[in-house]
C-alpha positions in Angstrom: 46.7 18.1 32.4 49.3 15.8 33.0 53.2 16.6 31.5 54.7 14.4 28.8 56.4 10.9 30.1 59.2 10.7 27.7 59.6 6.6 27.6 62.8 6.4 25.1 65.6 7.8 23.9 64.4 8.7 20.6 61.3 10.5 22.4 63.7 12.7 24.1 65.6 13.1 20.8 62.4 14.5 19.2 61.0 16.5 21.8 63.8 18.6 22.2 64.7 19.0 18.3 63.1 22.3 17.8 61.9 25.3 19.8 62.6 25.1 24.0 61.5 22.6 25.9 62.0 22.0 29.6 62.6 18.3 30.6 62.1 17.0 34.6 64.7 13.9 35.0 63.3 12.6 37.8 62.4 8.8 39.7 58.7 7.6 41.4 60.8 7.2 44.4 62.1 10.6 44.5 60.9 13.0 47.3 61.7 15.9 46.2 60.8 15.0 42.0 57.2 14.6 43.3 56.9 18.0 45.4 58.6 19.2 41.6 55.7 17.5 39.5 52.7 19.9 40.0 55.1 23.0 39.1 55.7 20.9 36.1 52.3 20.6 35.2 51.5 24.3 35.9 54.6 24.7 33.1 52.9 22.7 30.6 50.0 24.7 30.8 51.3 28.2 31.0 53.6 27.3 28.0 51.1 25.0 26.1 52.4 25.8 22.3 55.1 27.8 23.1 57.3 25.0 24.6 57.2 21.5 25.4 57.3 20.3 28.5 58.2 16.5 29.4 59.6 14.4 32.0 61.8 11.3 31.8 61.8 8.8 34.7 66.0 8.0 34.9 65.1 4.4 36.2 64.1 3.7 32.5 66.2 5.9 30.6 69.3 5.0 32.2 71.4 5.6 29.0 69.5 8.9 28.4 70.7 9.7 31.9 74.2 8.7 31.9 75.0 10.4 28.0 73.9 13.6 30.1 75.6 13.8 32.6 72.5 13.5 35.4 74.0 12.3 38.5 70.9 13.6 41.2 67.3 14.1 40.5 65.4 16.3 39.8 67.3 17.9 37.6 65.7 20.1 35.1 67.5 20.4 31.8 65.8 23.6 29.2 66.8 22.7 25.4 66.8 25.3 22.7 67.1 23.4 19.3 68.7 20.5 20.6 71.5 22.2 22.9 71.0 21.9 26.3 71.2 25.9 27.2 70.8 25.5 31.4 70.0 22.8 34.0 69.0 23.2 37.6 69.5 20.4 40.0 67.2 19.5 43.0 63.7 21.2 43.7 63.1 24.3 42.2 60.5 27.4 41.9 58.2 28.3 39.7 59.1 32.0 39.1 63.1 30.1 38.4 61.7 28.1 35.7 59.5 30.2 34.3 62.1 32.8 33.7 64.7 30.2 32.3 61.7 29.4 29.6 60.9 32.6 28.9 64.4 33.7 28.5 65.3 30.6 25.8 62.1 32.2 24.2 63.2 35.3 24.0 60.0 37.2 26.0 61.9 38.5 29.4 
């Protein structure tokens, strides 16, 4: 199962709208965003309906990138209805972002 490439702004907009999601910022050149990607795509599955989980290549969504704030990739940004609620910046663990998901969900 491969994780949601969010291609424009108004993509992003939408997915994060309602619920949690977790979105990867992240590059194709990016070291460290590909040894990210398969914890990703263990997320989307472990969440699968619960939350949505996406990534947004920065190269293309400059704007996207700049309006946050993202100034180093990976950074991982979890959204509850909209609001950013907590970002993490450079390589993380599963077990770190499974319990900032299920925390925004309200299951730990």
């Amino acid at each position: 199962m491969k994780t949601t490439q969010l291609a424009t702004s108004e993509e992003f907009e939408n997915s994060i709208r309602n619920g949690v999601s977790l979105i990867d910022f992240n590059a194709p050149w990016c070291g460290p965003c590909r040894a990210q990607e398969p914890i990703i795509t263990q997320l989307l599955e472990d969440f699968s309906g619960r939350a949505t989980i996406a990534e947004m290549n920065v190269d293309e969504n400059q704007e996207t990138a700049v309006k946050l704030g993202i100034q180093s990739i990976p950074t991982i940004a979890v959204f509850k209805d909209g609001a950013e609620v907590e970002r993490f910046v450079g390589l993380q663990t599963a077990k770190t972002l499974v319990k900032a998901i299920e925390d925004h969900l309200g299951l730990a």
